[in-house]
C-alpha positions as CSV (number, residue, x, y, z in Angstrom):
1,X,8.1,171.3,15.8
2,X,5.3,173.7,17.2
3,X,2.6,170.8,17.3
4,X,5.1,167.7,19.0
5,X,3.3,166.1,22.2
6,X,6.0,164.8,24.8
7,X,5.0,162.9,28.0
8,X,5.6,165.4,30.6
9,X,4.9,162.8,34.1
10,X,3.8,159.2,34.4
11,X,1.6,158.7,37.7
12,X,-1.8,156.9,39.3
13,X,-5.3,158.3,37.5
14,X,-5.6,160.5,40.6
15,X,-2.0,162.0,40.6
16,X,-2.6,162.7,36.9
17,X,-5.8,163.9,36.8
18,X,-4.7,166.3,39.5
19,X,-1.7,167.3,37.6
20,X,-4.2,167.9,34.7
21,X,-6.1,170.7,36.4
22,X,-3.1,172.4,38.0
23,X,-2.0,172.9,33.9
24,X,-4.8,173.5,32.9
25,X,-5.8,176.4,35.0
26,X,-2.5,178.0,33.8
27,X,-3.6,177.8,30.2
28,X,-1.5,174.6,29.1
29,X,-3.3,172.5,27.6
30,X,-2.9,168.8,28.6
31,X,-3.7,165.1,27.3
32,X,-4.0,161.7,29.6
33,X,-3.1,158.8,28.0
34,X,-3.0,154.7,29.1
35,X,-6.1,155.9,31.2
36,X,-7.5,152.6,33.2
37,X,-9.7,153.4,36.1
38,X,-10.4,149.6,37.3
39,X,-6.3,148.9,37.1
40,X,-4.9,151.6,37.5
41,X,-1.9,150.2,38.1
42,X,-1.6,148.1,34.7
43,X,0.6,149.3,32.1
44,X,3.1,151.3,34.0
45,X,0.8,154.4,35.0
46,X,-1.4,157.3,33.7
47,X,1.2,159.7,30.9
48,X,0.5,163.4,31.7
49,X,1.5,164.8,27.9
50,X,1.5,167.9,26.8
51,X,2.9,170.4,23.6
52,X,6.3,170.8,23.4
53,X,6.0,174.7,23.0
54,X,4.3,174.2,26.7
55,X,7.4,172.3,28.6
56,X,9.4,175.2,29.9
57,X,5.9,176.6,31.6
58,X,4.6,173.2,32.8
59,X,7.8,172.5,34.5
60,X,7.2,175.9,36.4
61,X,3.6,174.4,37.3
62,X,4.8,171.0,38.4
63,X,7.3,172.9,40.8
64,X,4.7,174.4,42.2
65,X,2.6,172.0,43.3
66,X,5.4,169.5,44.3
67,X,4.1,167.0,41.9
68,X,7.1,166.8,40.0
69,X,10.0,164.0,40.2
70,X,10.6,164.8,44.1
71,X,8.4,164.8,46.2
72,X,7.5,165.0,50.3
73,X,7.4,161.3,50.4
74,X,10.8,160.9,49.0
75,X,12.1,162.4,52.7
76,X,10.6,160.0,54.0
77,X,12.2,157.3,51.9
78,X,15.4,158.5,52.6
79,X,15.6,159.5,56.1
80,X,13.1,156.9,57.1
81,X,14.6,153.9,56.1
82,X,18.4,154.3,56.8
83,X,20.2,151.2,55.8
84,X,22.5,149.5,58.6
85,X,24.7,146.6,57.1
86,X,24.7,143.9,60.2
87,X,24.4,140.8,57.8
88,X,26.2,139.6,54.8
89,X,25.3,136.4,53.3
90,X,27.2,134.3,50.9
91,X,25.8,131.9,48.9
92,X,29.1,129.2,48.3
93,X,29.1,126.4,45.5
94,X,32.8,125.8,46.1
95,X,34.0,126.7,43.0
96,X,37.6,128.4,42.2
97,X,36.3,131.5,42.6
98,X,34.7,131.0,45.8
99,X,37.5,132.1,48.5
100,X,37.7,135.4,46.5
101,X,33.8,135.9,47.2
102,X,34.4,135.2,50.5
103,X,37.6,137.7,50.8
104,X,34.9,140.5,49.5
105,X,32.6,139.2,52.3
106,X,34.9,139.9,54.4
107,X,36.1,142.8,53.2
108,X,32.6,144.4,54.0
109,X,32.0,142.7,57.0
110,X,35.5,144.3,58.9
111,X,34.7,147.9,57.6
112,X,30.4,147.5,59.1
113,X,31.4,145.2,61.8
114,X,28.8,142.6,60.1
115,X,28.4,138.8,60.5
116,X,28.9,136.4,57.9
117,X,26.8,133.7,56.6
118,X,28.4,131.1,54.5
119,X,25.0,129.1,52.3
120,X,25.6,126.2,50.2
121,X,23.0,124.6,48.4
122,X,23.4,120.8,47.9
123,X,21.6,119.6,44.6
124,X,18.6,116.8,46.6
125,X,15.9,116.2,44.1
126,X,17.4,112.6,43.9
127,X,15.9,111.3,46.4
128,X,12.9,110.1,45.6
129,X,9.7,107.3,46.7
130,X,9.7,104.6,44.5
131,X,6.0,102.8,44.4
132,X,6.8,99.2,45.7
133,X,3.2,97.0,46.6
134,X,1.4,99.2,48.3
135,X,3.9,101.3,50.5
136,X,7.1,103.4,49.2
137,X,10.4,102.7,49.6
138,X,13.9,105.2,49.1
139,X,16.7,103.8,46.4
140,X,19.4,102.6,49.1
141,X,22.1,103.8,46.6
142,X,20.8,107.0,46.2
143,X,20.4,108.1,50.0
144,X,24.0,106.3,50.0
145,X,25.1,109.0,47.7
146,X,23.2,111.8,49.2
147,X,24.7,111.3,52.9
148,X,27.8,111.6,51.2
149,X,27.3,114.7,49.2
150,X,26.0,116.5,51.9
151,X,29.0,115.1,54.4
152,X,31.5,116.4,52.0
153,X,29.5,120.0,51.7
154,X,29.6,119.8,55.3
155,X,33.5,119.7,55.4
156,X,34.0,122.3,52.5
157,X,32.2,124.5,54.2
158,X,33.4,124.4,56.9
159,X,37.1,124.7,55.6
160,X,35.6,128.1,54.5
161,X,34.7,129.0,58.0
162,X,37.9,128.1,59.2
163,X,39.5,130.1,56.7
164,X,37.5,133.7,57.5
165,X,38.3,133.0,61.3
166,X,41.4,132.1,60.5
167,X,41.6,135.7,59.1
168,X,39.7,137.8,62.2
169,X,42.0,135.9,64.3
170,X,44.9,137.5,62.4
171,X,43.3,140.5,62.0
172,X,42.6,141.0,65.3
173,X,39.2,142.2,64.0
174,X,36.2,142.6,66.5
175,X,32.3,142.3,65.8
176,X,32.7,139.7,63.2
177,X,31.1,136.6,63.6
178,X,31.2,133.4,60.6
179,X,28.4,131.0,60.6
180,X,27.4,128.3,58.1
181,X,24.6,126.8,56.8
182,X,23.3,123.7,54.2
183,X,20.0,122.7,52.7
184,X,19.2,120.2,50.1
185,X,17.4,121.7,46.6
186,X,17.5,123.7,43.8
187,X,19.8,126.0,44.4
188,X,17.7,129.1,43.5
189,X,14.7,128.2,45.5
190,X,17.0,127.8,48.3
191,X,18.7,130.7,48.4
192,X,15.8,132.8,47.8
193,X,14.3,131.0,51.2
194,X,17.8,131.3,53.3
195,X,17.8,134.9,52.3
196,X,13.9,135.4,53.4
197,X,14.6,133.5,56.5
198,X,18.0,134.9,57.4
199,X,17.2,138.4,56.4
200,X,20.7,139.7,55.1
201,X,21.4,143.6,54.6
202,X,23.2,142.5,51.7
203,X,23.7,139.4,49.5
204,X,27.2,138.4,47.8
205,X,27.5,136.3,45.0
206,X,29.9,134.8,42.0
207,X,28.0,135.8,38.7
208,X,27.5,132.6,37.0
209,X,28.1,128.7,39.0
210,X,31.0,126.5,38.6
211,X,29.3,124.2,35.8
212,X,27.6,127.7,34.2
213,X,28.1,127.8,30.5
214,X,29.6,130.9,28.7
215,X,26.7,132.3,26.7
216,X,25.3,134.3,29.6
217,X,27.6,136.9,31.9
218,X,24.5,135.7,34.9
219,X,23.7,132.4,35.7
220,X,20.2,131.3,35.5
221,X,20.5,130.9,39.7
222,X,21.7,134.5,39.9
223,X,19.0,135.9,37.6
224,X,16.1,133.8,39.5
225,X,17.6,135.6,42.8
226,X,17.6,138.7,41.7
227,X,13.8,138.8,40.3
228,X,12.6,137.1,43.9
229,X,14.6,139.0,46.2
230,X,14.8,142.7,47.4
231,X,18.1,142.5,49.2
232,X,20.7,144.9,47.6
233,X,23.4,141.9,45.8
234,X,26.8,142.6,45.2
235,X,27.6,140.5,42.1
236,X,31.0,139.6,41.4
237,X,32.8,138.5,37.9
238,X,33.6,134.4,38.4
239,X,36.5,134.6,35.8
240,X,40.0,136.1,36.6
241,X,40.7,138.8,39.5
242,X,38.0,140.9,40.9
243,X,39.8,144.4,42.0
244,X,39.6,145.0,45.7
245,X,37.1,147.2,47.1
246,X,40.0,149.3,48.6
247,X,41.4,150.2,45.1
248,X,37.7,150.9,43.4
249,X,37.3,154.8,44.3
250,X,35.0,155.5,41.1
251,X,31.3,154.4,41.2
252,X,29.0,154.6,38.8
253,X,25.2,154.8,39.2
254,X,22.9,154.0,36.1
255,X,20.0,156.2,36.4
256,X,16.6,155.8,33.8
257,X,15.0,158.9,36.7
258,X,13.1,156.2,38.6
259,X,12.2,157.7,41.9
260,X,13.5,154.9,43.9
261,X,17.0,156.2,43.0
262,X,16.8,158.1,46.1
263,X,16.6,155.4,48.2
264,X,19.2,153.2,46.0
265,X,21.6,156.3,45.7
266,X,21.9,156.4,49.4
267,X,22.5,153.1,50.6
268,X,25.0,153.1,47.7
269,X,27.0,156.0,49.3
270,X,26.6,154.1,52.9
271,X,27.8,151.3,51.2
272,X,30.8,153.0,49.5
273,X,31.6,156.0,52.3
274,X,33.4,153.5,54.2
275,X,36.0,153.0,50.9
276,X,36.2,156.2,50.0
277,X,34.5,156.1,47.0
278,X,33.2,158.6,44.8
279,X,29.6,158.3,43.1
280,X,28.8,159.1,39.6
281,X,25.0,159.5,39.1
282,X,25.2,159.5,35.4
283,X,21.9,159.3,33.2
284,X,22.6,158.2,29.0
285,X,20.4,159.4,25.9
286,X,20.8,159.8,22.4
287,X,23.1,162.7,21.0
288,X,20.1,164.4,18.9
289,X,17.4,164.3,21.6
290,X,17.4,167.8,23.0
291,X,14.7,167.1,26.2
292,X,14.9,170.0,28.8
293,X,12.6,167.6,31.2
294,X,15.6,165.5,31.7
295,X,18.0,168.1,32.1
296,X,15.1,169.7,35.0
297,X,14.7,166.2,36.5
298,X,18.4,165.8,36.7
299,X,19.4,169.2,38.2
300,X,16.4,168.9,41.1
301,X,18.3,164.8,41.8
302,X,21.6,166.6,41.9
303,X,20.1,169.3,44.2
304,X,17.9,166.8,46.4
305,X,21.4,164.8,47.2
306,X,23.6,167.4,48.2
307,X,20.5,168.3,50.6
308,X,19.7,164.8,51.6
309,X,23.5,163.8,51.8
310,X,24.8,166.8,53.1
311,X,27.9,167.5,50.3
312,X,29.1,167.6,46.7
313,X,30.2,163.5,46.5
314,X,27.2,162.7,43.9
315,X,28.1,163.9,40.5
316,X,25.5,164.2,38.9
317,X,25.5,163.7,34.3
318,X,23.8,163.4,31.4
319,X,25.8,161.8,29.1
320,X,25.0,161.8,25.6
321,X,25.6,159.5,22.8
322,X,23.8,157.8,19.8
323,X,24.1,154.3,21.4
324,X,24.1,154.1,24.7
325,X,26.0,151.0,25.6
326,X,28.8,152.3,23.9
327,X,28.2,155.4,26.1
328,X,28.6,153.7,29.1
329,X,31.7,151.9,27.7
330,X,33.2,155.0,27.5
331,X,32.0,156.8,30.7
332,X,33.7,153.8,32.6
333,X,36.8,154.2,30.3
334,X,37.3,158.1,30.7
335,X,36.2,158.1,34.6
336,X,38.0,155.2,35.6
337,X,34.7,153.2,37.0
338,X,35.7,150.2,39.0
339,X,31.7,149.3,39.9
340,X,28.6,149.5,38.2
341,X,25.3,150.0,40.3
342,X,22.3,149.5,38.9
343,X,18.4,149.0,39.4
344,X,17.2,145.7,39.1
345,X,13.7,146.8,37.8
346,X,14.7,148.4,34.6
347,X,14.8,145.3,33.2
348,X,15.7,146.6,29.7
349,X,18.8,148.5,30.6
350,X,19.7,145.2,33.0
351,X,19.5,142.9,30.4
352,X,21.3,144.8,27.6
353,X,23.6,145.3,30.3
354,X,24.2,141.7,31.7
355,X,23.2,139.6,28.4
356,X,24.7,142.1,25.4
357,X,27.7,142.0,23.5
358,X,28.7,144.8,25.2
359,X,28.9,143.1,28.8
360,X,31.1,140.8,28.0
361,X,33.5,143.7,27.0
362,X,32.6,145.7,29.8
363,X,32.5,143.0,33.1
364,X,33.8,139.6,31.3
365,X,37.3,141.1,30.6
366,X,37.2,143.7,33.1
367,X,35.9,141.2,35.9
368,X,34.3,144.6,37.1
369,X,31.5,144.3,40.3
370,X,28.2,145.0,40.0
371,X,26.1,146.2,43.0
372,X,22.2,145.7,42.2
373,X,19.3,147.5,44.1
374,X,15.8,146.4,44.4
């Protein structure tokens, strides 16, 4: 349809008011819309739309002027800020799954030469002051309890410690270290602290808690973590067998074309190189839309990777379907995808992802990894 408007670009008020005049002064005519000059940052940016009639043209113009989906700064991103994987922590809650965590952890750590850090959180708000006269006093019992809760997490985790350097020993593995630590709390709060203070390069974690219910694939801890953290997490399924990293060769990369894909796309292939894994960049939409701005945005990512990365590893799809979940059910089928990476800001792809009836399919029965970027 001759008069359809389609948003060509979302950016800042400056950034779109610049993109306005360079289409503009080439005859397209152009339209700002969510315009808010005091908070410009509210409500997800300024939309640069245009006529449909005009797209083919104003991609030419946003070429151009290098105000299009790459840009300089994304070198920067890239090259600047190359990821090195020294530290691995594990948050531990000694549940039946937890030795397999720690055999990924490990995993990981031989193939970077990274150290290990074994957390466990011991639940503490029990203690607490009683008001007696006019002083305080701590339930005996309770601090009875609590010495004896954190003794035994003490000895568990150690027993885990034992256990990885137990391995290395065996191994005969070298630039691997194991440490532990405890803390009395809420389990999210702590984590979320251990992981500020510690400063891992990546976080590994079962999905859901040993007393975690079965409506949700994440645990409420989990999903805390991964809103107040911007460690990359490697989430793993806490029911049945998780496949080795060694036998996972196909990856797949959810992409909406948020720009810091770049940045997630190439720690994912640092993460992966090491395994031999193959990426698949892969973006979904529905069967009827016919957008040439998503086909433009995907061939400059594919063209931007093989330049950044230096070869042909990323394969790069748009994949279409009426309903995308059932897309990516079959993309995984028909390619054999063993991990799902994913942004952890597209929080309406995540949650259809990790909460839908489709997740369970996908990562309850096939205990498949997910590796979540910030």
């Amino acid at each position: 349809m001759k008069d359809r408007i389609i948003t060509l670009a979302t950016y800042s008020y400056s950034r779109a008011h610049l993109l306005q005049g360079c289409l503009e002064s080439q005859g397209i005519e152009c339209f700002l819309k969510n315009i808010n000059l005091l908070q410009s940052a509210i409500g997800g940016g300024v939309k640069v739309r245009i006529r449909e009639e005009d797209l083919i043209k104003a991609l030419k113009v946003i070429e151009d002027f290098k105000l299009s989906y790459v840009e300089k700064d994304e070198d920067k991103v890239v090259h600047g800020s190359v990821m090195e994987l020294n530290r691995i922590m594990v948050p531990v809650d000694f549940s039946d799954s937890t030795p397999r965590i720690c055999d990924y952890a490990y995993n990981l750590a031989v193939k970077f030469h990274a150290d290990i850090l074994l957390f466990h959180t011991y639940f503490a708000s029990a203690i607490e002051t009683v008001p007696f006269s006019d002083s305080y006093t701590y339930n005996a019992t309770v601090v009875e309890v609590l010495a004896e809760v954190e003794k035994n997490a003490k000895m568990k985790i150690n027993e885990l410690k034992d256990y990885l350097n137990a391995r290395i020993k065996k191994d005969k593995v070298d630039g691997v270290e194991v440490d532990v630590a405890l803390s009395g709390g809420i389990a999210s709060s702590e984590i979320i602290s251990m992981t500020k203070e510690y400063r891992p390069d990546l976080l590994v974690m079962g999905s859901r808690g040993e007393t975690a219910g079965t409506s949700n694939l994440l645990g409420s801890v989990v999903s805390s973590v991964i809103d107040n953290i911007d460690v990359p997490m490697l989430i793993l399924s806490d029911r049945g067998e998780n496949p080795d990293l060694d036998e996972i060769k196909e990856v797949m990369y959810a992409t909406d074309f948020d720009k810091a894909d770049f940045k997630a796309i190439a720690t994912l292939k640092y993460i992966t190189e090491p395994f031999f894994m193959n990426i698949h960049c892969v973006h979904f939409e529905k069967e009827e839309d016919e957008h040439p701005l998503e086909e433009h945005r995907m061939d400059i990512l594919r063209k931007y990777l093989k330049r950044s990365l230096g070869d042909d590893t990323v394969k790069c799809h748009i994949f279409k379907i009426e309903d995308k979940m059932k897309g990516i059910e079959s993309y995984v089928r028909d390619h054999n995808i063993g991990m799902i990476a994913i942004k952890a800001r597209k929080h309406n792809l995540l949650e259809r992802l990790f909460f839908g009836q489709m997740s369970r399919k996908l990562f309850v029965k096939t205990h498949m990894p997910i590796l979540i970027f910030h």
